[in-house]
N, C-alpha and C positions, 0 to 999 in steps of 0.2 A: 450153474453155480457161479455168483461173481466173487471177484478173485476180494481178497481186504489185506489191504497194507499189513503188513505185520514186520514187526524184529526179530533176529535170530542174534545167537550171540554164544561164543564156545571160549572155555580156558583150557591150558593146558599145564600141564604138573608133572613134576617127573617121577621117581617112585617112592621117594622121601616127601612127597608134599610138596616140595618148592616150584616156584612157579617158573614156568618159561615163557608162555605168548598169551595173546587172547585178542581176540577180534570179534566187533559186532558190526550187524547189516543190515541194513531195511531191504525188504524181499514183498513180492503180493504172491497169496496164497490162496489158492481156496480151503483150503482146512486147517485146523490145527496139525492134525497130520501128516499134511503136505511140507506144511513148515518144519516142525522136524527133522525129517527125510530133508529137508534143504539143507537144514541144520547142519547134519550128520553129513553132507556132500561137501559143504563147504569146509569141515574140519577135518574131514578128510582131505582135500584138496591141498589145505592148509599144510599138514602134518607131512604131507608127500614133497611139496616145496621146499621144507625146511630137512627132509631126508633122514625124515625119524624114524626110528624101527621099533618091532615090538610095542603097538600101541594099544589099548584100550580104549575104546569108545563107551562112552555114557550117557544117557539120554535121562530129562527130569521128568517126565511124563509118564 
């Protein structure tokens, strides 16, 4: 399987709605559901950086 460039890209919200961060990345993937799983690494990643607790993850897929 060859890998294809793809974007990933996450916001994040606190529990009112308002907005805190959001970052996007060019990544190569072999799946769509590889990318995802990058997705979800990378805003996780993000969210442990910034020493947020209590978080929910959401995926559009």
């Amino acid at each position: 399987m060859s890998d294809k460039h793809m974007g990933i890209g996450f916001l994040c919200c606190n529990h009112a709605g308002g907005f805190i961060g959001a970052r996007s990345i060019s990544c190569h993937a072999g799946s769509a559901e590889e990318c995802e799983g990058l997705a979800l690494l990378e805003a996780m990643k993000w969210a442990i950086s910034k020493d947020l607790k209590d978080v929910i993850f959401e995926g559009d897929s």
